[in-house]
PAKOLRO-703520 format. One record per residue: y, x, z of N, C-alpha, C in turn. Coordinates in steps of 0.05 Angstrom, whole numbers, plus 32768, in hexadecimal, padded with zeros to 4 digits. Each point is the difference from the previous one (the first is absolute). Layout:
<romars>
YXZYXZYXZ/...
</romars>
This chain:
<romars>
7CF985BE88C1800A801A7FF98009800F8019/7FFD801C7FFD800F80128015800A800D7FF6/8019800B8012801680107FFB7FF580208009/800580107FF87FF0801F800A801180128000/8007800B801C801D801280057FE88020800B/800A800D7FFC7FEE801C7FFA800D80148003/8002801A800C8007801880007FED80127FF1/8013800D7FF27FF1801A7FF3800C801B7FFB/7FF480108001800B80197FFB800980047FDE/80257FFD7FFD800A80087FF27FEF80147FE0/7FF2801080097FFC80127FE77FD97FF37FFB/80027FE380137FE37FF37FF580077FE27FF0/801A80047FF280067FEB7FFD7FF87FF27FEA/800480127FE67FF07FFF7FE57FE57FF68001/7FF4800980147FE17FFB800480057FE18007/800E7FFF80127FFE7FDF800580047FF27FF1/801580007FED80117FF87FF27FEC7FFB7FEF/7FEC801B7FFD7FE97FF47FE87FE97FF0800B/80047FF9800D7FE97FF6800E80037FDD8001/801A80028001800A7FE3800280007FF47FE2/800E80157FEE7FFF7FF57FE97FE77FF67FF0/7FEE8013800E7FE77FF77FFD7FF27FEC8001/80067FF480127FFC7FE3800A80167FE87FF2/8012800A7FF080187FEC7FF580067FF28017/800E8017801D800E7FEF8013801080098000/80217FF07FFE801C7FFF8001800C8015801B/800B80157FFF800180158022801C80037FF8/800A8004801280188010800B800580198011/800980127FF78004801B8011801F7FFE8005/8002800C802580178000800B80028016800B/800F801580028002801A800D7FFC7FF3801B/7FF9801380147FFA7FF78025801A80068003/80107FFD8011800C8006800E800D8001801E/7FF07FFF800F7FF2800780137FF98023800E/801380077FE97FFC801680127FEE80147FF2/7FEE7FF77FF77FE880107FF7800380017FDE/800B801D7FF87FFC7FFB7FE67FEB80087FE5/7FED7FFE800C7FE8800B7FFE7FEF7FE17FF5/800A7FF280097FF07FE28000800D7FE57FE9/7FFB7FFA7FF580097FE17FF57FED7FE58007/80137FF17FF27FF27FDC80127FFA7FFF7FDF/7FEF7FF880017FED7FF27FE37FFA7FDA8006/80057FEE7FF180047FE7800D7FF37FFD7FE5/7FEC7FE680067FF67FF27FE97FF47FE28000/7FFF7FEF7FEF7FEF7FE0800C7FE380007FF8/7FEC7FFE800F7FE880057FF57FF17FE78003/7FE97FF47FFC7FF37FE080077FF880178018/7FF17FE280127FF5801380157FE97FFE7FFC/7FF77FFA7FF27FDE80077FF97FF980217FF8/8017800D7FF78005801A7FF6800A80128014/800D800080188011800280117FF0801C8012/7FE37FFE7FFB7FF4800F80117FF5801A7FEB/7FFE7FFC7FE07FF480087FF2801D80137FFB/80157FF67FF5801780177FF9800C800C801A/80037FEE801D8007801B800F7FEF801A8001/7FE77FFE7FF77FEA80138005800480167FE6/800C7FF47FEA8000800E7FE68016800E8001/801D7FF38009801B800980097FF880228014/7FF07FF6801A7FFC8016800D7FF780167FF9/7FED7FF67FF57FFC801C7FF0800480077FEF/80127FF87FED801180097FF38015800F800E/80097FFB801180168012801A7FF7801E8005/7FE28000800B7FF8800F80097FFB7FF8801A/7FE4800E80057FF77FF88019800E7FF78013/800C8021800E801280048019801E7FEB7FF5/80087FFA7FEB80167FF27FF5800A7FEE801C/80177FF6800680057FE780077FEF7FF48020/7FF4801480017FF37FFF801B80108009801E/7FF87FFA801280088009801E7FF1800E8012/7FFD801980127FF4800B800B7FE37FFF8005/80007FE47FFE7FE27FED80097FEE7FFD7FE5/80167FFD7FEB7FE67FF67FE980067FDF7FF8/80187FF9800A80067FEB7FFA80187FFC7FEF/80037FF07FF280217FF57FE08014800B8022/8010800F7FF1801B7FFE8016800F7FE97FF8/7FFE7FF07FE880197FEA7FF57FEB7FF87FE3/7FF37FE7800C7FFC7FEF7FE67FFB7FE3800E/80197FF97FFA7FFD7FDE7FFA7FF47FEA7FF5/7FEC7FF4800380027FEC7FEE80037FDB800B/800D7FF87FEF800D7FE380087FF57FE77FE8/80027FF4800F7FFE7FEE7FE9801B7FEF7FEE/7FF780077FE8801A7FF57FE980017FE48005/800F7FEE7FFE7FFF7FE27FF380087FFE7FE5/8010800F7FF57FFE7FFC7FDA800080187FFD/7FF680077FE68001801F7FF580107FFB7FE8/801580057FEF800B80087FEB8000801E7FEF/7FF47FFD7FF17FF680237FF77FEE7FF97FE1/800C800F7FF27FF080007FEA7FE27FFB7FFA/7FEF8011801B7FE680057FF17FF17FF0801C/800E7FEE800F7FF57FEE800E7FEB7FEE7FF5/80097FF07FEC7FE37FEA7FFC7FE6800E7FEB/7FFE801E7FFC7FF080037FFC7FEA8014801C/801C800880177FEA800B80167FF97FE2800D/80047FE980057FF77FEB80017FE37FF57FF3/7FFB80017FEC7FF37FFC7FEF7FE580167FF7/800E8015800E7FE280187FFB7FF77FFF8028/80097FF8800E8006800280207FF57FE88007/800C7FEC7FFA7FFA7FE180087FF17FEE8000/80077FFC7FDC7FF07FF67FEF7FEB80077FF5/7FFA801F80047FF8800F7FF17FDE8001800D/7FEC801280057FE8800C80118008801D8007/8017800C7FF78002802180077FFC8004801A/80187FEF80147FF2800880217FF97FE28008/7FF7800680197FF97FE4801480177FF8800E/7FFA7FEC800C80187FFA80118004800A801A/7FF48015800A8001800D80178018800A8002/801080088015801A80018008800280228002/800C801680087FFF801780097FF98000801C/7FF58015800D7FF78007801D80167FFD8009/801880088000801B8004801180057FE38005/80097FEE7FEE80047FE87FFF7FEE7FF48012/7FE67FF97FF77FF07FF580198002800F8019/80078015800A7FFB8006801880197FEE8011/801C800F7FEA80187FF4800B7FFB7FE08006/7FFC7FF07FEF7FFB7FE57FFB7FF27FF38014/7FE3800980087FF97FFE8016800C80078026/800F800C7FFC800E80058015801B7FF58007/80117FF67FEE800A7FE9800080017FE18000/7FE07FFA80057FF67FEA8003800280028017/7FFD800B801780007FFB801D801C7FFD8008/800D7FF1800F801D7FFF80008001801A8025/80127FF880038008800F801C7FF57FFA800B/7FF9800F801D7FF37FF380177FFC7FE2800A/80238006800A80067FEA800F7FFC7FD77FE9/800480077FE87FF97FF07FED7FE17FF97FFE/7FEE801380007FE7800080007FF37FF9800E/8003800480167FF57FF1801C800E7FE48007/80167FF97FFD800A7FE880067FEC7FE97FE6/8009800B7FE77FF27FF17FEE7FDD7FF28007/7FF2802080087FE38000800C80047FE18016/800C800B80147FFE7FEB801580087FE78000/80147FFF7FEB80067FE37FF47FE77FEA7FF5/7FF380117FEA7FE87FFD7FEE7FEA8004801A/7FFB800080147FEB8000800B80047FE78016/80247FF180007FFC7FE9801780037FEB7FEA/7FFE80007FE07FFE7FEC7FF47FEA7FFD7FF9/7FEC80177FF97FE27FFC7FFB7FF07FFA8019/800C8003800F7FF07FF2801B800E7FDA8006/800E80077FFB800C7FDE7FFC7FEF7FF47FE8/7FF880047FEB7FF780027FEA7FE57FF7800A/7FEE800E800B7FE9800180067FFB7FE98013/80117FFB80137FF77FF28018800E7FE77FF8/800F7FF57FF47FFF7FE77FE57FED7FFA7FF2/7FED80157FFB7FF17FFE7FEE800F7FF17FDB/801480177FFD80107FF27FE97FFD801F7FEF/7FF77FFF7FE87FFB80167FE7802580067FFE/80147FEE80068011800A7FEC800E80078010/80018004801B800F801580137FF9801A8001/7FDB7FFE80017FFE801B7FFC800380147FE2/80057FEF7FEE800780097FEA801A80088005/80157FF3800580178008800B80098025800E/7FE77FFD801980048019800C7FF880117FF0/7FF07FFA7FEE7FF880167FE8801E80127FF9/800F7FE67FEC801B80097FF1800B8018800F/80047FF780238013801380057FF6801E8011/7FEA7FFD7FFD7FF5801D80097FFD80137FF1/800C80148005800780167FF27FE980198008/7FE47FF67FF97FEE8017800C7FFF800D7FE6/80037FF37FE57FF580107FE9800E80237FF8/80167FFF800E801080177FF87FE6801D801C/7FFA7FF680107FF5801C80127FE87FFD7FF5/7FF07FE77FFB7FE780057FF37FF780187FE7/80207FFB7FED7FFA800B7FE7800E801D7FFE/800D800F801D800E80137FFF7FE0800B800D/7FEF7FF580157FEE801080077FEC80087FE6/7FF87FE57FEF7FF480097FEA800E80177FF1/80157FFF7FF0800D80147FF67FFB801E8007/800D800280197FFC801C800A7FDE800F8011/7FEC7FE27FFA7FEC800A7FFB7FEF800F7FEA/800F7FEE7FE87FFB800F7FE7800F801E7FF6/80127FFC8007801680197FF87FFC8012801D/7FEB7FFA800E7FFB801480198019800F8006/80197FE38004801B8006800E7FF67FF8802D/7FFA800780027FF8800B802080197FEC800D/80148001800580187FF2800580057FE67FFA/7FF57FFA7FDC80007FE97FF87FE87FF1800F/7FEB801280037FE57FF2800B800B7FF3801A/800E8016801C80007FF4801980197FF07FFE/801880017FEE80067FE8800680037FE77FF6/7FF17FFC7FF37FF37FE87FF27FEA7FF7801B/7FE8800680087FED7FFF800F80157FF78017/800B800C800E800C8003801B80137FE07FFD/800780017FE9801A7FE77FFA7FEF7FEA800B/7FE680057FEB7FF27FE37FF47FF67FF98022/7FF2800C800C7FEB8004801A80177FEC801B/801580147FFA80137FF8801880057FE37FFB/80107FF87FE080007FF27FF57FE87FEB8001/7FF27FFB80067FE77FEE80017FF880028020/8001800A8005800080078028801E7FE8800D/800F80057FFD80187FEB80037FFE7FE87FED/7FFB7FFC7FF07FED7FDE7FF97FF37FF68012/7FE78017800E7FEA7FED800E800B7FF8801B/80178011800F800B8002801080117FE08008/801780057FE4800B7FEA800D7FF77FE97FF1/7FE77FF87FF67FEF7FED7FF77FEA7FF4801C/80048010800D7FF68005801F80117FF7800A/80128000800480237FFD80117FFC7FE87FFB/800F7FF47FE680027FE97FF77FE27FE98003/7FF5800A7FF87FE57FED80107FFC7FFC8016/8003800980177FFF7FFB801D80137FF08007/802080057FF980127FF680037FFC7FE67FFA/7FFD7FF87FE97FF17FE77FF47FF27FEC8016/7FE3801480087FFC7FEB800C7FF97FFE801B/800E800C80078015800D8021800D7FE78009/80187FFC7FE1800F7FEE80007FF77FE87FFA/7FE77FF97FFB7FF67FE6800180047FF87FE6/8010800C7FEA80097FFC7FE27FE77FF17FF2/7FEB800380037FEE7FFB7FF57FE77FF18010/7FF97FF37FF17FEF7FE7800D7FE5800F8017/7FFC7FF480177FEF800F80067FDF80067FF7/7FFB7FEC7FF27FE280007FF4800480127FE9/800A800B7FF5800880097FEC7FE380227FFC/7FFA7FF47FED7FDF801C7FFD800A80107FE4/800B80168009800E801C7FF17FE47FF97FE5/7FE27FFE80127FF080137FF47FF17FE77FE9/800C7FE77FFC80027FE77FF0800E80067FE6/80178003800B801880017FEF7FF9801A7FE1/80077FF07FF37FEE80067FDD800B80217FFB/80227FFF8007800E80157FF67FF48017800F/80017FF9801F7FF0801B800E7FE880027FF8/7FF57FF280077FDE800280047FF580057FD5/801280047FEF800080127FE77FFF80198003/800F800A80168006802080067FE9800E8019/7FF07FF480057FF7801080197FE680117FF9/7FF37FE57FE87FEE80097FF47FFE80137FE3/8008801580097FF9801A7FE27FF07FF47FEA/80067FFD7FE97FE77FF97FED800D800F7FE7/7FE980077FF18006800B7FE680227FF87FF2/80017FE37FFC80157FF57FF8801980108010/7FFA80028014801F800D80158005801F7FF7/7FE9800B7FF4800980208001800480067FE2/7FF57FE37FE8800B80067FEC801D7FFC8000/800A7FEF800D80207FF78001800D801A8007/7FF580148014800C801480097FFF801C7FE0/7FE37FF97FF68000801C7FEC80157FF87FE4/7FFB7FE3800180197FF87FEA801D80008000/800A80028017801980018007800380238003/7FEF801780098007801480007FFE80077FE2/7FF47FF97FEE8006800A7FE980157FED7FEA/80017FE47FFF80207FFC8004801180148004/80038001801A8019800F8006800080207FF0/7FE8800C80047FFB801C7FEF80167FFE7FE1/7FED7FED7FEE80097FF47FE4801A80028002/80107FE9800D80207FF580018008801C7FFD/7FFB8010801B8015801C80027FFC800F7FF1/7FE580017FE77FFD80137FF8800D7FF97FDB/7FFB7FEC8005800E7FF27FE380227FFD8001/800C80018011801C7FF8800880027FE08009/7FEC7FF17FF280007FE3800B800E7FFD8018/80097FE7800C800C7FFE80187FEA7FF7800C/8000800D80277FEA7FFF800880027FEF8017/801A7FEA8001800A7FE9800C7FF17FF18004/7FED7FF07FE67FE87FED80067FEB800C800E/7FFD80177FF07FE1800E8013800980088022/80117FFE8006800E8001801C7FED7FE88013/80087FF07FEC7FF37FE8800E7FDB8001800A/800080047FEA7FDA800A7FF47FFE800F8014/8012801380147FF1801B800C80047FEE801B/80197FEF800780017FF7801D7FF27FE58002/7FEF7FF77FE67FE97FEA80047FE980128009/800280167FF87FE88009801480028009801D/8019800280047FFF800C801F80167FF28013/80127FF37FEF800B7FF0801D7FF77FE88010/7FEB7FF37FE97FEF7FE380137FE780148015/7FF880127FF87FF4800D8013800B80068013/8013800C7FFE800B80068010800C7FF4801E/80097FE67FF280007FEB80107FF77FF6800D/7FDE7FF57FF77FE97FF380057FF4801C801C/800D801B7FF47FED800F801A80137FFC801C/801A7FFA7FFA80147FF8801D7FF97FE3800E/7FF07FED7FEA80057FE280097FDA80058011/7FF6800C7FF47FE98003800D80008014801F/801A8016800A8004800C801580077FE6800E/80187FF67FF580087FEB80177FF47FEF8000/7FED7FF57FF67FEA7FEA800E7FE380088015/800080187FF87FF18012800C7FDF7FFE7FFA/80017FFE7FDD7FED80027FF87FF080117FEE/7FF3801380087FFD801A7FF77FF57FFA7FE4/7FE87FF17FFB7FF77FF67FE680137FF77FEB/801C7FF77FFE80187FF87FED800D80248007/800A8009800E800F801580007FF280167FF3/7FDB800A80047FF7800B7FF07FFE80077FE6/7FF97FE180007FF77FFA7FE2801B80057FEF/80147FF8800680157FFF7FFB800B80227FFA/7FFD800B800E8004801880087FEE80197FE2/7FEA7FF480037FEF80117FF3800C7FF57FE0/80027FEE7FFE800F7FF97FE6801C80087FF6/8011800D8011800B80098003800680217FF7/7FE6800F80117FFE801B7FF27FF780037FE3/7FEB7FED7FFF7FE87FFF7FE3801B7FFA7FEA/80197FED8003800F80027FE9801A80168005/8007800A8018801080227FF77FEC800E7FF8/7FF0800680047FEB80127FF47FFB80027FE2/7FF67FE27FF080047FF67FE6801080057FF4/80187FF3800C801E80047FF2800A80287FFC/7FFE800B80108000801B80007FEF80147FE6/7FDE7FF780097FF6800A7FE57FFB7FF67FE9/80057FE47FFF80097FF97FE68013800C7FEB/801A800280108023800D7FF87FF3801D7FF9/7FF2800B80098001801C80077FEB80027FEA/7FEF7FEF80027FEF80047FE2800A7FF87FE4/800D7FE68009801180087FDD8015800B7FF8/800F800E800C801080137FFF7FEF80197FF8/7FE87FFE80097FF680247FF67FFA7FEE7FE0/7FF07FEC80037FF27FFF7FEB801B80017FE6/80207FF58007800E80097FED800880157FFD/7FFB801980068003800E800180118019800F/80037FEF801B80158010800A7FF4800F8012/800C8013800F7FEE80287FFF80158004801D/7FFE8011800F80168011800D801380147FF9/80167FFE80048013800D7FE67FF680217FFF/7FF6801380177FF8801D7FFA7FDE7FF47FFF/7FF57FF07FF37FEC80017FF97FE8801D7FFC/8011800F7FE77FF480187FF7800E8014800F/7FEE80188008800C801780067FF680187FF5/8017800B7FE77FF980167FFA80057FFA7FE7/7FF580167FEC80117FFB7FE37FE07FF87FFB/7FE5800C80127FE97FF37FF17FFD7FE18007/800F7FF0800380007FDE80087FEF80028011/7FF0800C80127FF47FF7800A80027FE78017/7FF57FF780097FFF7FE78019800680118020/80117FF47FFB8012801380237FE97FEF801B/7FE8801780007FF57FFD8014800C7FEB8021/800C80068007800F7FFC801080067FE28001/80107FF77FE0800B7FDF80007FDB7FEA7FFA/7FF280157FF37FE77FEE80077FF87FF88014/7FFC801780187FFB7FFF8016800A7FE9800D/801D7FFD7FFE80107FEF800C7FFE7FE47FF8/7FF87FFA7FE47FF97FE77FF57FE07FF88003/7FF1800C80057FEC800280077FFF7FF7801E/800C800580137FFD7FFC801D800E7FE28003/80187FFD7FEF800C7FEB80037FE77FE57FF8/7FF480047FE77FF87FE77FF77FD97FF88019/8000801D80067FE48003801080087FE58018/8013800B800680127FEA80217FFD7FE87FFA/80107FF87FE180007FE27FF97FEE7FFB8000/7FEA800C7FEE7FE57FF37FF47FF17FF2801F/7FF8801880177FEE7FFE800D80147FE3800F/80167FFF800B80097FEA80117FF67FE87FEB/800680037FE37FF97FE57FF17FE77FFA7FFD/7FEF80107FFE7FE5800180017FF27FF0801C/800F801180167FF47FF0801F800E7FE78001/80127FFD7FF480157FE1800A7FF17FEF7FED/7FF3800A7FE67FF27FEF7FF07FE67FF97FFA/7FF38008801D7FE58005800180047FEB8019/80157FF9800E7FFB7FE6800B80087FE97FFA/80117FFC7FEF80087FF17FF17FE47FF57FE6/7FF480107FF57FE880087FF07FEA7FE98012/7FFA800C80117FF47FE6801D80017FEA8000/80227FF8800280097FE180017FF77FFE7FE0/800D800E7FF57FF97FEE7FE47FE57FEE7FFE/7FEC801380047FE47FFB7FF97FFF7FE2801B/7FFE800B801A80097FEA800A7FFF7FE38002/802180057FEF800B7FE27FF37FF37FF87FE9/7FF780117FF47FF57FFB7FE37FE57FEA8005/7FEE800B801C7FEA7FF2800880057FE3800E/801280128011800A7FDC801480097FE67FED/801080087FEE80077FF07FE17FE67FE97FF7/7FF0801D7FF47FE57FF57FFA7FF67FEB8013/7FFC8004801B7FEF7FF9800F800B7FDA8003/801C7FFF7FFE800E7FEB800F80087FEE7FE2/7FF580117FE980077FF37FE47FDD7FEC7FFD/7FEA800D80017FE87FF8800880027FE8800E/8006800980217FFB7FE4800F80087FE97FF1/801D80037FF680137FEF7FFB7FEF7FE87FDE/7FF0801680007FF27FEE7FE67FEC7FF47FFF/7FF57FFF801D7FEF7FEB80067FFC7FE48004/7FF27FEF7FFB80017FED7FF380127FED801E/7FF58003801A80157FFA801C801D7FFD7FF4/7FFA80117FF9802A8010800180077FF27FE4/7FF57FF87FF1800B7FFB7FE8801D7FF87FFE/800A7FEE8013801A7FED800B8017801A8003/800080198009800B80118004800980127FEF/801580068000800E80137FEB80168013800F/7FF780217FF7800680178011801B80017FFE/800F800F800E8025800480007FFB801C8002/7FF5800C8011800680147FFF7FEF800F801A/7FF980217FFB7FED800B8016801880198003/7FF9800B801C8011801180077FE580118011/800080107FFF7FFA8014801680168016800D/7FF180088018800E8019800E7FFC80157FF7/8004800F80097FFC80267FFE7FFC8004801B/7FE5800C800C7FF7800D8014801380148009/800A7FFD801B800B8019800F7FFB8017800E/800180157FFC7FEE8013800A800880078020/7FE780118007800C7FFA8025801180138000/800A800480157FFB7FEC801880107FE47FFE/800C80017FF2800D7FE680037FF47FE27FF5/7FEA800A7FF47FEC7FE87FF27FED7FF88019/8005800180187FE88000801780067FE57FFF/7FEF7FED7FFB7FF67FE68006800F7FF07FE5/800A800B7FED80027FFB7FEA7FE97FF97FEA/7FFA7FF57FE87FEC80077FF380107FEF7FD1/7FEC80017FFE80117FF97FE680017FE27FFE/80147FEF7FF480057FE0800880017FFB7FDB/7FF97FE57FFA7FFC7FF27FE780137FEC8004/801A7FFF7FEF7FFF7FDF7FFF80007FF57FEB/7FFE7FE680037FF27FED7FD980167FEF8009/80117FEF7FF5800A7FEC7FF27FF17FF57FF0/7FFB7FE2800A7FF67FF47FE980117FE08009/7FFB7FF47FDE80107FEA7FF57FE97FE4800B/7FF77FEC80107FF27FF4800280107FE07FFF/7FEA7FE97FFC800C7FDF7FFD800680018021/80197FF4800280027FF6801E7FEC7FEF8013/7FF4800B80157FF47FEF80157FDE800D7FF5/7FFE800B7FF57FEE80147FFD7FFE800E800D/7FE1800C800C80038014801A7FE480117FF3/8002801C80057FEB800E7FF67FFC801F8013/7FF07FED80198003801280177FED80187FFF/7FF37FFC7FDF7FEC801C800A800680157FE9/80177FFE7FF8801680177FE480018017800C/80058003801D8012802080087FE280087FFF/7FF47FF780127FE0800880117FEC80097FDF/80007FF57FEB7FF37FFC7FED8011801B7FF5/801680037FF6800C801A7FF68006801B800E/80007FF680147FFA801F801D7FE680067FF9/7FEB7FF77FFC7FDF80047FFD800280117FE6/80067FF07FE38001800C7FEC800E801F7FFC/80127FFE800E8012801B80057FF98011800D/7FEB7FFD80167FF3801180147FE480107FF5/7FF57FE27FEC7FED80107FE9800680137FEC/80177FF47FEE800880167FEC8005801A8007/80127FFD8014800C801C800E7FF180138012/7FFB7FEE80157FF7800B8019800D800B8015/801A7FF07FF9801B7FFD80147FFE7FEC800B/80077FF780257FFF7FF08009801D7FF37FF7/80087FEB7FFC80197FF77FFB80047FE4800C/801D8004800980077FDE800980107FEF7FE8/7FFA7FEA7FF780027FF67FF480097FEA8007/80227FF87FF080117FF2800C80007FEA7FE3/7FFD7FE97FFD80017FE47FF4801D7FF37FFF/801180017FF380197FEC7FFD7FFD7FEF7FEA/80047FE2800E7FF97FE97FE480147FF57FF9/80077FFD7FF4801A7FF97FF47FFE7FDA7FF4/7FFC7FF0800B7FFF7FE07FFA800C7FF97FE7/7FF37FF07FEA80137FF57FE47FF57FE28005/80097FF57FF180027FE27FF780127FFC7FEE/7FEB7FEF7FEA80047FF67FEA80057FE17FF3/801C7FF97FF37FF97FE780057FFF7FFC7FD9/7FE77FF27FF7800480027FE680147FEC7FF2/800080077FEC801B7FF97FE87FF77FE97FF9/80087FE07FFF7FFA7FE97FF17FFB80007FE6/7FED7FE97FFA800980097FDB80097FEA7FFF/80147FF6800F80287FF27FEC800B80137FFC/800C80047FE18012800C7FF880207FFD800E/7FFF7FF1801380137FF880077FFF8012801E/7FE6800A80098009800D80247FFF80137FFB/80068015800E8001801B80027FE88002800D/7FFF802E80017FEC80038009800A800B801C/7FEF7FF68020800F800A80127FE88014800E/800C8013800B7FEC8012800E800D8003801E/7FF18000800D80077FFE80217FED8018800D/800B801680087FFB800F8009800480048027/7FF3800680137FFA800680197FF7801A8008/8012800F800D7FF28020800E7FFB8005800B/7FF1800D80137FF77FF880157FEF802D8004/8000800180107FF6801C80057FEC80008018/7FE27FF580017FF7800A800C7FE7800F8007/8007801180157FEF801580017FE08004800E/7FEF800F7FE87FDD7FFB800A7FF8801B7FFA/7FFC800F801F8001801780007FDE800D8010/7FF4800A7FF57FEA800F80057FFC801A8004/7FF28011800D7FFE801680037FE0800E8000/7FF480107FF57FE680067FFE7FFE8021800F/7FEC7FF7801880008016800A7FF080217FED/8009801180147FFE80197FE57FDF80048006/7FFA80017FEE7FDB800B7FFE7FFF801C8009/7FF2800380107FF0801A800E7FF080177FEE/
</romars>
């Protein structure tokens, strides 16, 4: 329920008065006093599924110019939210509101705008939080542990500028747009920064083992490479968050949902500066824009699709479409589209890509040689563009599960070939075997079953020169 505090002009009061009764909602009239006696406070409890439908009926019942300010804006209307309502004709606006199909659960424009802009806390809160959440998701990552970086999720507070930029993209609030954008940008710029800091420092300080391969490690080497899967996580969490704010839901969990898409990137593009490896910082990087980009027109598309408009939408008594706010929504979504379009036309690449290299290394692996072998896992790179890709090229690596003391020296050379056919990318192709042993289970009911396991990491690495 919401509470609805309202100014109106005194001799439009009847009109309101009927307007409310209309609806069987419980009001109160208070003379203003304030100075202005021209005006009264009209107070009433409405569901808020209704909240957008009777301030609109109220208003114009007032009269246009009613209750307005120089600008075209309520000089004084409140609305809050109730925690109990006591009132006669409550459980039946409940029940035609709620329970009922009369409205949806969409919130009022005012409400979401406000709502969304109190998700972002203060500066100095917002950035400390950011930078916090960007030296635990880098701790997170370079552990290679899921539940740290889940951690940095909780406390990053990116969802509040993500969803004020969406907002005031829809309501073509210009102000809401740059500072949402400007928050989020700066805000993700100081992640990569001191995710950079803190990585060097790391292993500056020797903190970390020196063999230690960033581009191994499961948590990073998930983020470098863009794939379909990564940019749905980004379009699902921007419309999440759209929904939450636009339903009143709390948008606390989807908080999470918006900084799983951009604070392990974020991270992963600092841990890839300080190792000084442009292929993890890229990749990383590009995964990065492809889910603000997502998350942005997702929010911004289901918010229109619920119906929300720019508040001078129409201009003129013929409704027409205020030339002008098209223009402006029109230029805005041209910007997103084309950056998501080029950021996903290389991403589009890797997909296909990985989709082949997959194929190619799923094949070998089923040949009657290899039978003994069982896959863990394939990773590829993401190509870097120059200049900084000069003597760079795209790298494969396979994990596979093999019996100990087994040696299968012609796997990399044999899957670099297959990959060089499908594609027609030269690729180096990196082999990690991972040793098992098995010891089988007696049949006395009386022994157990024991398994003895050995790990062992080593590396059989090939390279196929590039065809002419």
């Amino acid at each position: 329920m919401r509470l609805v505090r309202t100014l109106v002009p005194a001799d439009a009061v009847a009109a309101v008065e009927e307007v409310l009764d209309g609806y069987d909602i419980d009001h109160v009239v208070v003379k203003e006093t304030g100075g202005d006696d021209d005006r009264v406070l009209v107070e009433f409890p409405v569901p808020t599924q209704a909240v957008e439908s009777v301030l609109e009926a109220v208003r114009e019942a007032a009269g246009d110019d009613a209750g307005h300010d120089q600008e075209g804006r309520d000089a004084y209307t409140v609305v809050t939210a109730a925690e109990s309502v006591f009132a006669p004709h409550v459980d039946e606006l409940e029940e035609r509101f709620v329970t009922g199909d009369e409205e949806d659960d969409s919130i009022p424009t005012e409400e979401v705008r406000s709502t969304a802009l109190d998700l972002t806390p203060s500066p100095v809160t917002y950035y400390a939080m950011t930078a916090l959440s960007a030296v635990v998701a880098t701790a997170g990552l370079l552990l290679d542990s899921p539940a740290i970086v889940v951690g940095s999720m909780v406390i990053a507070p990116l969802v509040g500028s993500a969803l004020t930029a969406s907002v005031g993209t829809v309501l073509d609030e210009r102000p809401m747009l740059k500072t949402g954008l400007s928050t989020q940008l700066l805000g993700l710029a100081l992640a990569v920064a001191v995710a950079a800091a803190f990585s060097f420092a790391l292993k500056s300080a020797a903190f970390l083992p020196p063999a230690l391969d960033v581009t191994t490690t499961r948590q990073i080497a998930s983020r470098v490479s863009p794939g379909l899967l990564s940019v749905v996580v980004g379009v699902c969490a921007g419309a999440a968050g759209a929904v939450g704010l636009a339903t009143g839901v709390s948008v606390a969990l989807v908080g999470v949902m918006v900084a799983a898409a951009l604070v392990p990137a974020a991270a992963a593009v600092g841990i890839g500066i300080a190792w000084g490896l442009p292929s993890v910082a890229f990749g990383a990087l590009l995964l990065l824009v492809l889910n603000v980009i997502a998350i942005h027109l997702a929010a911004a598309g289901v918010l229109w699709i619920l119906g929300y408009r720019p508040t001078d939408w129409t201009a003129g008594e013929d409704d027409r479409i205020s030339p002008s706010k098209v223009a402006s929504l029109v230029a805005v979504a041209f910007v997103l589209a084309t950056a998501f379009v080029g950021t996903a036309a290389v991403a589009g690449e890797q997909v296909a890509f990985e989709r082949q290299a997959n194929g190619v290394v799923a094949d070998v692996l089923d040949r009657s040689e290899y039978s003994r072998l069982e896959l863990v896992s394939v990773d590829t790179s993401l190509p870097v563009p120059a200049p900084i890709s000069v003597g760079a090229d795209r790298t494969v690596s396979v994990v596979v599960a093999r019996p100990a003391d087994t040696g299968y020296p012609d796997l990399a050379r044999t899957i670099a070939a297959g990959i060089d056919r499908e594609t027609g990318h030269s690729v180096t192709v990196t082999v990690e075997y991972v040793d098992r042993q098995r010891y089988p289970a007696k049949t006395s009911a009386m022994s157990s079953s024991r398994v003895g396991t050995r790990w062992s990491t080593p590396l059989l690495e090939f390279r196929l020169p590039t065809n002419d």
